[in-house]
DOMI-255259 format. One record per residue (C-alpha): residue number from 1; residue in three letters; x, y, z negated. Coordinates in Angstrom, 1 decimal. Each point is the difference from the previous one (the first is absolute). Layout:
// residues N
{n:NUM; res:ALA; u:X; v:Y; w:Z}
...
END
This chain:
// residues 333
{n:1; res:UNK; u:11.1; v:-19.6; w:9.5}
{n:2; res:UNK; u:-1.9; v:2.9; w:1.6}
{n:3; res:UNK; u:-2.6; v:-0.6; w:-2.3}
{n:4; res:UNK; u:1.7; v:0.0; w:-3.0}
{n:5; res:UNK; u:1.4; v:3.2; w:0.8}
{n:6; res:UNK; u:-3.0; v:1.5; w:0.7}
{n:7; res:UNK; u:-1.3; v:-1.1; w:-3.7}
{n:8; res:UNK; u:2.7; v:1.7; w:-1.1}
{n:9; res:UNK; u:-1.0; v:3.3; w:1.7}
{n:10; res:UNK; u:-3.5; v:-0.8; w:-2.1}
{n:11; res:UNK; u:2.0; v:-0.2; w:-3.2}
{n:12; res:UNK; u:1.7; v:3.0; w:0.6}
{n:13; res:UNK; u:-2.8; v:2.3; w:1.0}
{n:14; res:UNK; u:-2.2; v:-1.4; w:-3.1}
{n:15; res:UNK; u:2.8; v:0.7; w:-2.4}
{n:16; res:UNK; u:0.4; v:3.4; w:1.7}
{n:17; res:UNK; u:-3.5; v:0.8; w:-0.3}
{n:18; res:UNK; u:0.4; v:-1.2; w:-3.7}
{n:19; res:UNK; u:2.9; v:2.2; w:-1.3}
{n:20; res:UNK; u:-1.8; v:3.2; w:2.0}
{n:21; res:UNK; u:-3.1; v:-0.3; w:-2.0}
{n:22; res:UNK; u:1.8; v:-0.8; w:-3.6}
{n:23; res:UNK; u:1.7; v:3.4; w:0.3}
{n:24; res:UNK; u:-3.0; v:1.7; w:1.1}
{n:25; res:UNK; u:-1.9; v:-1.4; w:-2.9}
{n:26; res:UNK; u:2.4; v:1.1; w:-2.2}
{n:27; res:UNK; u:-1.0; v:3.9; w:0.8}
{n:28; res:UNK; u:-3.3; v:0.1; w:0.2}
{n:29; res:UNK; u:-0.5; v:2.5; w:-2.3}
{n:30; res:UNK; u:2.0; v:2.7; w:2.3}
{n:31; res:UNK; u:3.0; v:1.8; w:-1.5}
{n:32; res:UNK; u:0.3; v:3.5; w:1.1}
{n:33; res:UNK; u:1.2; v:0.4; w:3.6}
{n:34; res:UNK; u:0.0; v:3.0; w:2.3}
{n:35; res:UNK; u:0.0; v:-2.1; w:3.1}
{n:36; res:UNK; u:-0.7; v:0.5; w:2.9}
{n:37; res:UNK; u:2.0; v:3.8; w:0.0}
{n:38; res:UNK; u:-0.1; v:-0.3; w:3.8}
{n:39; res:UNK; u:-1.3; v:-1.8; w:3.2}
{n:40; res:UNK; u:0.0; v:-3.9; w:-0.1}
{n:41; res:UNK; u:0.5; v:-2.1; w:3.5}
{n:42; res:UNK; u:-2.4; v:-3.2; w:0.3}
{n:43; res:UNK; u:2.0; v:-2.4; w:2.6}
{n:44; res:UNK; u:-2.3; v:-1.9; w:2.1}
{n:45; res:UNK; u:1.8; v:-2.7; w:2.1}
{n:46; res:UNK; u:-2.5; v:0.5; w:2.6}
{n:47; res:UNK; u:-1.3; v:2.3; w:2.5}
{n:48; res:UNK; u:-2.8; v:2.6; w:-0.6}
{n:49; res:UNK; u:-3.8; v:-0.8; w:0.2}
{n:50; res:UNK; u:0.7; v:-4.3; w:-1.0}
{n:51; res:UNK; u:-1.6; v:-0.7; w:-3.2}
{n:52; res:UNK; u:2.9; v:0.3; w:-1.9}
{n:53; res:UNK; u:0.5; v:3.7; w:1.1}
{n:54; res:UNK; u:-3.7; v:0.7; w:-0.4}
{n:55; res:UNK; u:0.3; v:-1.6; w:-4.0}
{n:56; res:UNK; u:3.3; v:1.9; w:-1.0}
{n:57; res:UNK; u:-1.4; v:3.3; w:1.5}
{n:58; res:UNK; u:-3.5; v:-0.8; w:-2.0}
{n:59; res:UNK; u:2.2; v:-0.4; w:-3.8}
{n:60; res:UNK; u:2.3; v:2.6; w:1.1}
{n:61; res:UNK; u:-2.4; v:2.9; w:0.4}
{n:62; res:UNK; u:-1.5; v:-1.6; w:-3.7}
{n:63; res:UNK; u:3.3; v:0.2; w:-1.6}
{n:64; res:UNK; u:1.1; v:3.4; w:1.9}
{n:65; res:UNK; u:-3.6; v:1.6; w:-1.9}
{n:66; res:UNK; u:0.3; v:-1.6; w:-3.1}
{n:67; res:UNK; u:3.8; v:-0.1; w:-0.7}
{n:68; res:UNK; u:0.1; v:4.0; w:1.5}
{n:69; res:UNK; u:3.0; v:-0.6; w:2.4}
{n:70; res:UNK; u:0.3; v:-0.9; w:3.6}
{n:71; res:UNK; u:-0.3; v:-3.9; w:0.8}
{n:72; res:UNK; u:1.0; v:0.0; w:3.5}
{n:73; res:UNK; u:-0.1; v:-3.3; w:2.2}
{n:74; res:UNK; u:2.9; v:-1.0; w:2.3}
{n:75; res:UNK; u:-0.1; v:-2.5; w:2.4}
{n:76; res:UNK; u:2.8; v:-2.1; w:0.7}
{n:77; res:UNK; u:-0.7; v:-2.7; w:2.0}
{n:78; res:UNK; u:1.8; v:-3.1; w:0.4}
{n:79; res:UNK; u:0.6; v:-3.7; w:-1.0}
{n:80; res:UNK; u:-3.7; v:-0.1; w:-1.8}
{n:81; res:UNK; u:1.2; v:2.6; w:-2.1}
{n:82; res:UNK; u:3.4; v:-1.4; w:-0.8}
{n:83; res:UNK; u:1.8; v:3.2; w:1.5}
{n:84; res:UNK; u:-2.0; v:2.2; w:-2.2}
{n:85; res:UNK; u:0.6; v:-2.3; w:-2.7}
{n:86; res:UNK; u:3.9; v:0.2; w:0.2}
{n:87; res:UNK; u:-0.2; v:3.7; w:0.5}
{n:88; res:UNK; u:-1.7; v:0.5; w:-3.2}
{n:89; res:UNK; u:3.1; v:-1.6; w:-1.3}
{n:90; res:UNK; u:2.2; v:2.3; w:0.9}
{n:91; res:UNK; u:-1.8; v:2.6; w:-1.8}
{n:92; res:UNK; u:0.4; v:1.0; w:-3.7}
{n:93; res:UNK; u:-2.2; v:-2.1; w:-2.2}
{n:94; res:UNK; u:-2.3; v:3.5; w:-1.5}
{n:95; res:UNK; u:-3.1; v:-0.9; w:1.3}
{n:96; res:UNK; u:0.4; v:3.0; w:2.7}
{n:97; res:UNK; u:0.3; v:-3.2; w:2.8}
{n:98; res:UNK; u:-3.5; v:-2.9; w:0.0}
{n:99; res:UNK; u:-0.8; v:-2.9; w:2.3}
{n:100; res:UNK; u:-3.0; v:-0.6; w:0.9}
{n:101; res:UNK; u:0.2; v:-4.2; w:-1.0}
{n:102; res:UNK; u:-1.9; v:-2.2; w:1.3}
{n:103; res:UNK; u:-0.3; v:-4.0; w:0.7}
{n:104; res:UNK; u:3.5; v:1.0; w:2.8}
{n:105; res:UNK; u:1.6; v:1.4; w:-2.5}
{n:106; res:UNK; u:-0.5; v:-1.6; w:-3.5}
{n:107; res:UNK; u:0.1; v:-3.5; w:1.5}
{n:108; res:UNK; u:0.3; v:-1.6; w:3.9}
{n:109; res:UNK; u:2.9; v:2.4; w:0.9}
{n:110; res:UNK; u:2.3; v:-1.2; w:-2.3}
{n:111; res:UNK; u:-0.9; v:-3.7; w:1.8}
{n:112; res:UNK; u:0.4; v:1.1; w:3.6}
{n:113; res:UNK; u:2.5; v:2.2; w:0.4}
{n:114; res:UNK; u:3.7; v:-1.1; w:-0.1}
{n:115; res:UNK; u:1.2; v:3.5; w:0.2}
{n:116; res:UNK; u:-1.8; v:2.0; w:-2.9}
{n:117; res:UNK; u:1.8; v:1.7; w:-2.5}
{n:118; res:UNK; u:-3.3; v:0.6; w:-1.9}
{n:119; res:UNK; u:-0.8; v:-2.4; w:-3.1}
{n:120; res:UNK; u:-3.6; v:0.8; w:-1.4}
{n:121; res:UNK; u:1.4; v:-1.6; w:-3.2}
{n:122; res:UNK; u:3.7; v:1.7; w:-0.6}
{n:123; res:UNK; u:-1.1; v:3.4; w:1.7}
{n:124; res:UNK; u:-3.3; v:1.1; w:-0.8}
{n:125; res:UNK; u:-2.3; v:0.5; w:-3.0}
{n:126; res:UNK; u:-3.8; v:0.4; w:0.4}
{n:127; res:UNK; u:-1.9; v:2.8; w:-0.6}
{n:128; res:UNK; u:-3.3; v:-1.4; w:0.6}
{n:129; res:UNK; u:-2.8; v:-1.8; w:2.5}
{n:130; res:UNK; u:-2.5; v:2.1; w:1.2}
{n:131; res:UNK; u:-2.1; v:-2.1; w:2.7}
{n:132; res:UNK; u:-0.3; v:-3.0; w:2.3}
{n:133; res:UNK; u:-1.2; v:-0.9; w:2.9}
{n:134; res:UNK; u:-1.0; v:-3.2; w:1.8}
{n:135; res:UNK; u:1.1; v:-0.4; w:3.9}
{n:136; res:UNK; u:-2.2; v:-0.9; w:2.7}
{n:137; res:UNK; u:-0.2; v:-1.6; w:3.4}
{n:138; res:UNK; u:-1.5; v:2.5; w:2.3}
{n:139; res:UNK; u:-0.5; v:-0.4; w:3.9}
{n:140; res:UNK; u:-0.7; v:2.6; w:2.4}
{n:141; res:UNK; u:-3.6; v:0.4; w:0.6}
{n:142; res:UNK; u:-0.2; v:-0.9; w:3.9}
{n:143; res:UNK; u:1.4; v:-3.5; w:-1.2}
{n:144; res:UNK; u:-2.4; v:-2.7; w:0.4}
{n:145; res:UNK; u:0.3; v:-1.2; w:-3.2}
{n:146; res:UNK; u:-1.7; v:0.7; w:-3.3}
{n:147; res:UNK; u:1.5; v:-2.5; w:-2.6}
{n:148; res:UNK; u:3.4; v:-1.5; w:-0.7}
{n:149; res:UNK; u:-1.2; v:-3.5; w:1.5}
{n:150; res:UNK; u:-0.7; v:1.8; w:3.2}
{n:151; res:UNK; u:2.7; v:2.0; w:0.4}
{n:152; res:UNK; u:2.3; v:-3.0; w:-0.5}
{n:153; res:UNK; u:-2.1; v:-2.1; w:2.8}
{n:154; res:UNK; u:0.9; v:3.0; w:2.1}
{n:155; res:UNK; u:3.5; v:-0.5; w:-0.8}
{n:156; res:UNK; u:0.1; v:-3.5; w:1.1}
{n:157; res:UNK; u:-1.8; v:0.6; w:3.2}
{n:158; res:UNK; u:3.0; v:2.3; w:0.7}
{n:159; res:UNK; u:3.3; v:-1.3; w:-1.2}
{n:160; res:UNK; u:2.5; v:3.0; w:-0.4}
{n:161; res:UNK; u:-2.3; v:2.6; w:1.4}
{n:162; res:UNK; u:-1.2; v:1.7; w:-3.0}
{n:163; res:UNK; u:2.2; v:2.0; w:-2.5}
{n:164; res:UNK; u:-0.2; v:1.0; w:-3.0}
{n:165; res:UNK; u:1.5; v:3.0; w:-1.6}
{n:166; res:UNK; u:2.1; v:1.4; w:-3.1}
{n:167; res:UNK; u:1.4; v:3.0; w:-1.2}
{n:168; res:UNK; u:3.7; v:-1.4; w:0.1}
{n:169; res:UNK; u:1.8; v:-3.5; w:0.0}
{n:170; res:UNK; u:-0.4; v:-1.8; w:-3.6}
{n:171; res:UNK; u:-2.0; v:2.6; w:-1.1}
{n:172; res:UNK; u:-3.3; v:-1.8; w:-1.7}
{n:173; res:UNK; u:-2.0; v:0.9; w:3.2}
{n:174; res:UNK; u:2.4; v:-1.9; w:1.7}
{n:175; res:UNK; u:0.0; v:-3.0; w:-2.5}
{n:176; res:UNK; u:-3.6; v:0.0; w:-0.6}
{n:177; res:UNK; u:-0.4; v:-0.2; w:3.8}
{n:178; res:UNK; u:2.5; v:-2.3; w:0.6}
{n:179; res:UNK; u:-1.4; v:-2.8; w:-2.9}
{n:180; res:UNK; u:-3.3; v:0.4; w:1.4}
{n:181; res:UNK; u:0.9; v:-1.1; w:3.6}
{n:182; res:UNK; u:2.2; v:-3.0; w:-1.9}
{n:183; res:UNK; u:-3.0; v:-0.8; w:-1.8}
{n:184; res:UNK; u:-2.3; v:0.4; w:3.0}
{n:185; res:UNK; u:2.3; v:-1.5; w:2.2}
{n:186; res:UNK; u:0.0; v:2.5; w:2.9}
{n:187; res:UNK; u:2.1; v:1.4; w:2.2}
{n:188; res:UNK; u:0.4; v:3.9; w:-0.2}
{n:189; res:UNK; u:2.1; v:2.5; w:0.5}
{n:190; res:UNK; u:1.1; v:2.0; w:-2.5}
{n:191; res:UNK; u:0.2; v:4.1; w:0.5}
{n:192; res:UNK; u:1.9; v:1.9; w:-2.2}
{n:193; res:UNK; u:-0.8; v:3.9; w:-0.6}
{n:194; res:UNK; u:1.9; v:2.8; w:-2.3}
{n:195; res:UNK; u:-3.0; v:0.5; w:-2.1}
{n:196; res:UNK; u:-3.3; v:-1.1; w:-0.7}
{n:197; res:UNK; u:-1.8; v:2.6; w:1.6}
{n:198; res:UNK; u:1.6; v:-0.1; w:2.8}
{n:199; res:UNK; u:-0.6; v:-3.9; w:0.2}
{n:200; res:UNK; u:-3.9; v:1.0; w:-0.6}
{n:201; res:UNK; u:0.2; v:2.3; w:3.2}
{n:202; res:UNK; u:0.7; v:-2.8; w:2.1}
{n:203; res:UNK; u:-2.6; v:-2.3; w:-1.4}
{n:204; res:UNK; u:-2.6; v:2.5; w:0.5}
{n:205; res:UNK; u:1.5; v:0.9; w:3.4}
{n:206; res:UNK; u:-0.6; v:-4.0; w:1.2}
{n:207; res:UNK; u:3.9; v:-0.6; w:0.7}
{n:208; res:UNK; u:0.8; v:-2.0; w:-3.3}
{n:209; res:UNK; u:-3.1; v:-2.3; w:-0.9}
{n:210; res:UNK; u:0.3; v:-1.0; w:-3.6}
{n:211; res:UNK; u:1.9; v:0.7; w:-3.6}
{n:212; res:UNK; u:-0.2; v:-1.2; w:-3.1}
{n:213; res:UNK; u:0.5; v:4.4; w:-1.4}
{n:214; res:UNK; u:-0.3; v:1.3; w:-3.2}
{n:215; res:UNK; u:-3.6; v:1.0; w:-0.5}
{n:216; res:UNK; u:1.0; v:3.5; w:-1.1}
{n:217; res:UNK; u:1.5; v:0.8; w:3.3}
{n:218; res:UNK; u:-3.1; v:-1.6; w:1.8}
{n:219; res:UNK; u:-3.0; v:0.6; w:-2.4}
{n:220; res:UNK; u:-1.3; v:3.4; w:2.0}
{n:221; res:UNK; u:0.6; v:-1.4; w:3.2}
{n:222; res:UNK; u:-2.2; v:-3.1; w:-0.9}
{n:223; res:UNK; u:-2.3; v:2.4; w:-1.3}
{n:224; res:UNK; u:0.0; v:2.0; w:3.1}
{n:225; res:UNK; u:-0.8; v:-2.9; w:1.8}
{n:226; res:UNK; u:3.1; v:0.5; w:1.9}
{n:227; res:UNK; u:1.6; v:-3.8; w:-1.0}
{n:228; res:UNK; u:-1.9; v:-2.8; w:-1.3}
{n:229; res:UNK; u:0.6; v:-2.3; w:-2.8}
{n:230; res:UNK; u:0.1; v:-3.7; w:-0.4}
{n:231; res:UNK; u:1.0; v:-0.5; w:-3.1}
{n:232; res:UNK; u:1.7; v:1.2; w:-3.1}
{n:233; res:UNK; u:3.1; v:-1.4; w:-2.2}
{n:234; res:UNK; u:-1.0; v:0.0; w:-3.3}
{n:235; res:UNK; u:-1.3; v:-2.6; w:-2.5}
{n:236; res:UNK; u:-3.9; v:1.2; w:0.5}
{n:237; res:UNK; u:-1.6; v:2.6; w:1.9}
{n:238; res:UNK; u:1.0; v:3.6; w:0.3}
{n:239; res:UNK; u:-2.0; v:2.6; w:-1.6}
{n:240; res:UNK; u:0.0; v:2.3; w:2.9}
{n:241; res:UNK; u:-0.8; v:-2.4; w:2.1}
{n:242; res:UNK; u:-2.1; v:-2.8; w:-1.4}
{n:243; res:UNK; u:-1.5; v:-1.2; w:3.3}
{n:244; res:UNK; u:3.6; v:-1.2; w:1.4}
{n:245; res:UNK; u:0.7; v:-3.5; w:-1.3}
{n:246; res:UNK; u:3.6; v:-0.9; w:-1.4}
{n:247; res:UNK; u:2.3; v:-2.4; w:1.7}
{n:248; res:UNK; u:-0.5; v:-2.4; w:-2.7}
{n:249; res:UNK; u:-3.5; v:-0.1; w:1.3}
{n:250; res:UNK; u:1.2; v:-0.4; w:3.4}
{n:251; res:UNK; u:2.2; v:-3.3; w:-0.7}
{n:252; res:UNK; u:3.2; v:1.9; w:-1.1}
{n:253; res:UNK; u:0.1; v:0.2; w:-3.9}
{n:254; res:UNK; u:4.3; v:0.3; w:0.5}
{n:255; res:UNK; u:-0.3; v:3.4; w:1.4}
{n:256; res:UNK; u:-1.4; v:1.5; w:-3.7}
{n:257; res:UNK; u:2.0; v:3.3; w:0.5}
{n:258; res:UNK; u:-0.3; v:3.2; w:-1.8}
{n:259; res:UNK; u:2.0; v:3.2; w:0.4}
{n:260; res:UNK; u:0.8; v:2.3; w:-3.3}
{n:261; res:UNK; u:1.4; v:3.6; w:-0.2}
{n:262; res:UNK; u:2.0; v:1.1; w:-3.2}
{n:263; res:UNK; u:3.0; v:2.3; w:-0.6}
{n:264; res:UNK; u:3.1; v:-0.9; w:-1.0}
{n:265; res:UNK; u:3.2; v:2.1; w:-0.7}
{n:266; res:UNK; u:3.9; v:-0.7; w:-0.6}
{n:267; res:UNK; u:0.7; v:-2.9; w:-2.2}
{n:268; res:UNK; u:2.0; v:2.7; w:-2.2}
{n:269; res:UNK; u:-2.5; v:2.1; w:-0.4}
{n:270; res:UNK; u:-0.9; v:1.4; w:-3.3}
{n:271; res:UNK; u:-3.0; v:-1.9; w:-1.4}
{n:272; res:UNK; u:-1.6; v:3.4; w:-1.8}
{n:273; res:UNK; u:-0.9; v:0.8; w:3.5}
{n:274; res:UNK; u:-0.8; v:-3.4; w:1.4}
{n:275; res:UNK; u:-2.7; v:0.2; w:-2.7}
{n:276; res:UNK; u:-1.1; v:3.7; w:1.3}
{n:277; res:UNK; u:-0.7; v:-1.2; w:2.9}
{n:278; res:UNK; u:-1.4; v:-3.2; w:-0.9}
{n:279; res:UNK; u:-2.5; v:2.2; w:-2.1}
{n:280; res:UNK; u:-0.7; v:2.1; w:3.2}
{n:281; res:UNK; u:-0.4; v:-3.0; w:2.0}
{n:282; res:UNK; u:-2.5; v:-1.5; w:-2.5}
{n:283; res:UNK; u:-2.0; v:2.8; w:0.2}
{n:284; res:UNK; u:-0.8; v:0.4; w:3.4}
{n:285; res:UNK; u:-0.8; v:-4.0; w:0.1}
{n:286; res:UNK; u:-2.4; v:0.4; w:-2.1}
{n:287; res:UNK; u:-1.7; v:3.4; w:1.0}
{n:288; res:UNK; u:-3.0; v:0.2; w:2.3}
{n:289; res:UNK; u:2.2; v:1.7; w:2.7}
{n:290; res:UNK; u:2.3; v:-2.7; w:0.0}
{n:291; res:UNK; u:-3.1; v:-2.6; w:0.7}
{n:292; res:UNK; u:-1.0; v:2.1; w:2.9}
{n:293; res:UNK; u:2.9; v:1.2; w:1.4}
{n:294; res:UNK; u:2.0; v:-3.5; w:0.3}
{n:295; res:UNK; u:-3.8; v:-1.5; w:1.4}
{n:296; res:UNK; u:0.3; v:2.4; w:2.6}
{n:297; res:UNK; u:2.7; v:-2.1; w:1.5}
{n:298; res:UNK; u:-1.2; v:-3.2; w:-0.9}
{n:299; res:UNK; u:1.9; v:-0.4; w:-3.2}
{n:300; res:UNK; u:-1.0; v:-0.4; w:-3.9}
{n:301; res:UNK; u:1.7; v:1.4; w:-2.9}
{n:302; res:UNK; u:2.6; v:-2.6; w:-1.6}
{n:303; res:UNK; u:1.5; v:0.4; w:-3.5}
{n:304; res:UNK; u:0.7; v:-3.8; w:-1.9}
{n:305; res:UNK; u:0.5; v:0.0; w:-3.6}
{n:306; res:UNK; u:4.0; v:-0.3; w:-0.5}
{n:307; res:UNK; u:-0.8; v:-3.5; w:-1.0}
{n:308; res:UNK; u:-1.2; v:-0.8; w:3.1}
{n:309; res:UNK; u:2.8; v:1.7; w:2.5}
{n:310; res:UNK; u:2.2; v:-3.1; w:-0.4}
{n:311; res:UNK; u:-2.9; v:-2.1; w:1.0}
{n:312; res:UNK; u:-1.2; v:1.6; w:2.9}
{n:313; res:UNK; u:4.1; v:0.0; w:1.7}
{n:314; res:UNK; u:0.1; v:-3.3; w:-0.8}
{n:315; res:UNK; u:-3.4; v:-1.1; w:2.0}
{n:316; res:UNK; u:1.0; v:2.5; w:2.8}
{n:317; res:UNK; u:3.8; v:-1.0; w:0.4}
{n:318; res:UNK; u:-1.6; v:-3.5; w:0.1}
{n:319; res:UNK; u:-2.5; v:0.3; w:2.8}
{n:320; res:UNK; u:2.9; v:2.2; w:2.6}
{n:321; res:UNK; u:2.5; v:-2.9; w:-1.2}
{n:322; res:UNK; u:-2.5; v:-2.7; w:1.3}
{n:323; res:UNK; u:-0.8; v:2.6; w:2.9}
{n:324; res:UNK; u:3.6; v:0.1; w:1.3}
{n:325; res:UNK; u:1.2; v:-3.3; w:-0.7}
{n:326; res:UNK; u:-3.0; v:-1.7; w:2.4}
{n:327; res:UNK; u:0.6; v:2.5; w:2.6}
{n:328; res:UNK; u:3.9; v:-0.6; w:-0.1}
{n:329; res:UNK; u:1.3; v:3.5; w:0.2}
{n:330; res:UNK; u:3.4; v:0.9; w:-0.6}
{n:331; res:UNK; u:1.9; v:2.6; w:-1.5}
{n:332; res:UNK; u:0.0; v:3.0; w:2.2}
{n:333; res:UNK; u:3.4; v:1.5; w:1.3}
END
């Protein structure tokens, strides 16, 4: 039963993503619009300096220089961004209100949590992807372990001693985590943090000892040499880090995890400047600036063909639907 109601949350996100894209391609060719005639808020259901704050701030300074008006991000943390979600709701549908969406957002939220208002389908419209990033298992350096085999060897010489931490329950630190000590089959205790940066602190500081973090909130401190990393999330290796091998390489293919950053307004909203933005978006993903600015946190730019949106929902739905069903979580209260 719980399954086929998840697949149902699939159908319903695809179908979203679907109707959001049909409109925009219906005004490509932009209409006149004066828009924005005054500051627009970016909600980011997290707290500052995690990688989603650090990508909304990177496309709102873009959109703030090339659409001449203030694009000002506000975080509201919360729910994995299912308070700022419902408070965009409550704001009139004119574009002057974004959310920062994202894999919490757009897809596993409407899963987890029994007591959302937010439906990614009925209540927003997308305005347009503008990066991704993979996640990856980092360690604090004075560990003694330097690959995902070791660390879990560690783990099992000391049942319930290590702990691993997240920047908030069921948020997809937190899940990521929690499926890899499923699939490793250790015992660890889980840590929960407001933010990802504050979650990184810790790690560095040796009182949490592991996380599965987004690599934009942990890129500079690998760099930095300040955390180490044992592996990354995504299908193949990372491009900013090529020497750190992916888990599929370490025995875990199930935990093939990407994050993605896009905008998304009101459902309501009027689709002459959905397309505006989506034009704005575009731009900056496929400008030199965007290349280097999104690397500098460990991120790449991201803009599928409107064919391919449906697609790419559909895999990722898939993968946290698999994900929470094998580690048994529940709907959050």
């Amino acid at each position: 039963m719980r399954a086929m109601k998840l697949a149902g949350y699939i159908r319903k996100a695809v179908w979203g993503v679907t109707a959001s894209l049909m409109t925009m391609a219906g005004t490509q060719v932009l209409a006149e619009t004066d828009y924005p005639t005054r500051p627009v808020t970016i909600l980011v259901g997290a707290g500052p300096g995690g990688g989603n704050d650090l990508a909304a701030r990177l496309i709102a300074d873009h959109l703030s220089k090339t659409l001449g008006q203030a694009f000002v991000v506000e975080n509201r943390p919360g729910a994995s961004g299912a308070r700022a979600a419902e408070y965009m709701m409550t704001q009139p549908a004119d574009g002057y209100t974004l959310l920062l969406g994202n894999t919490a957002t757009q897809i596993y939220n409407a899963m987890l949590l029994a007591d959302t208002t937010f439906d990614p389908d009925r209540d927003s419209a997308l305005a347009g992807m503008f990066g991704k990033s993979s996640n990856v298992l980092v360690v604090n350096p004075d560990l003694p372990v330097n690959s995902v085999a070791e660390l879990i060897a560690l783990a099992k010489e000391k049942p319930g001693e290590l702990n691993y931490g997240s920047a908030g329950v069921g948020g997809s630190i937190h899940l990521a985590g929690a499926y890899f000590t499923q699939l490793a089959e250790i015992d660890a205790v889980h840590v929960p943090f407001k933010s990802g940066a504050e979650m990184m602190t810790d790690i560095i500081a040796g009182n949490t000892d592991f996380a599965i973090d987004n690599l934009a909130t942990s890129f500079t401190a690998i760099s930095n040499g300040d955390l180490k990393a044992l592996a990354v999330t995504s299908a193949t290796r990372w491009e900013s880090l090529p020497d750190v091998p992916t888990m599929a390489e370490a025995g875990y293919p199930q935990l093939d995890l990407t994050s993605f950053y896009s905008l998304v307004a009101a459902k309501d909203t009027d689709p002459e400047i959905l397309a505006k933005l989506n034009t704005a978006i575009a731009a900056y993903v496929a400008s030199p600036e965007g290349v280097e600015q999104l690397g500098r946190i460990g991120a790449v730019p991201f803009d599928l063909p409107p064919a391919d949106y449906a697609g790419f929902i559909t895999a990722q739905a898939e993968i946290w639907r698999a994900m929470i069903v094998a580690g048994g979580t529940t709907p959050l209260k």
